[in-house]
N, C-alpha and C positions, 0 to 999 in steps of 0.2 A: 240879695237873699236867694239862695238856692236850694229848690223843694221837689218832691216829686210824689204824683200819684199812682199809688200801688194797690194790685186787688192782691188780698191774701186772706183765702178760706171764705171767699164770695164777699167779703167783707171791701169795701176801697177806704186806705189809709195814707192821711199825708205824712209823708217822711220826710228828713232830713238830716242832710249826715251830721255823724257824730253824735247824737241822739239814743235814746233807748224808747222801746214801746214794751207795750205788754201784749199780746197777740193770743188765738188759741193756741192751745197745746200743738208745736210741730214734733217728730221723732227723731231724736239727734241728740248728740250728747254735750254737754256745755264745751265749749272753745272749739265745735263745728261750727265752718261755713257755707250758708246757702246763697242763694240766686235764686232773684224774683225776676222771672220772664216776663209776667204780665204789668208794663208801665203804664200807666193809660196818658199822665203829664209831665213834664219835665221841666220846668224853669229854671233857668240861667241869669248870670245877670243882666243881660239884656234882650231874650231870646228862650220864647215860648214855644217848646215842640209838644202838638197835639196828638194824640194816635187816633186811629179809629177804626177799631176803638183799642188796640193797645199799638206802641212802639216796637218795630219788630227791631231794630239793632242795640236798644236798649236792656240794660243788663241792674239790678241794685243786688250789690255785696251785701251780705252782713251777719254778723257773728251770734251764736247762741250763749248767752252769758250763762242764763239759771231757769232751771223750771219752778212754776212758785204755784200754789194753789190761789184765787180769787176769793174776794169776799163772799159770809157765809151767809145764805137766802134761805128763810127757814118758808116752810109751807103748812099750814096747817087745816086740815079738812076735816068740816063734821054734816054730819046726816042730822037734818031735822027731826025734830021728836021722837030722838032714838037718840042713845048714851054711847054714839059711835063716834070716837075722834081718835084723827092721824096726824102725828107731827114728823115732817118729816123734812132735813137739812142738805143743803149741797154747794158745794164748792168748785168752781170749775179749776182745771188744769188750762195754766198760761204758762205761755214763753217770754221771757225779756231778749229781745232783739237789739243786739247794737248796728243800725245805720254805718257802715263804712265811705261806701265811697259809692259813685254814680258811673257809668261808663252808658257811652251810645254812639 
């Protein structure tokens, strides 16, 4: 099994290739590719490379498929013994990431 630990947007995600995640919104437009500098793990098949706290010769490829909005979180606020109520909804902006390949 071959995995690796990535920080993306302060966030740390395990990856693996070939795979899709859903991530915050990055800016790029579908079928760009980026590169995640920051690796913190790497596992191979027999061979764990640690960083500390990130891998500097390590590199993760991986392609912008689609931007999609996140499920909707509705908020609703009222004021005690007053007729004051706020409804109010949101959606975040995600990316779907495809996992390519691993380099280090």
């Amino acid at each position: 099994m071959v995995y690796a630990i990535i920080e993306a947007d302060g966030k740390q995600i395990w990856v693996e290739p070939g795979k899709y995640y859903d991530i915050n919104y990055i800016a790029g437009e579908p079928g760009d590719h980026i590169k995640f500098n920051k690796v913190l793990v790497i596992k191979q098949e027999n061979f764990i490379h640690l960083g500390q706290p990130c891998i500097k010769s390590a590199v993760i490829k991986a392609k912008i498929l689609k931007h999609i909005k996140g499920k909707k979180i509705t908020v609703f606020k009222t004021k005690p013994k007053k007729n004051c109520r706020k409804k109010k909804g949101h959606r975040q902006k995600l990316t779907r990431l495809l996992i390519e390949e691993f380099f280090q």
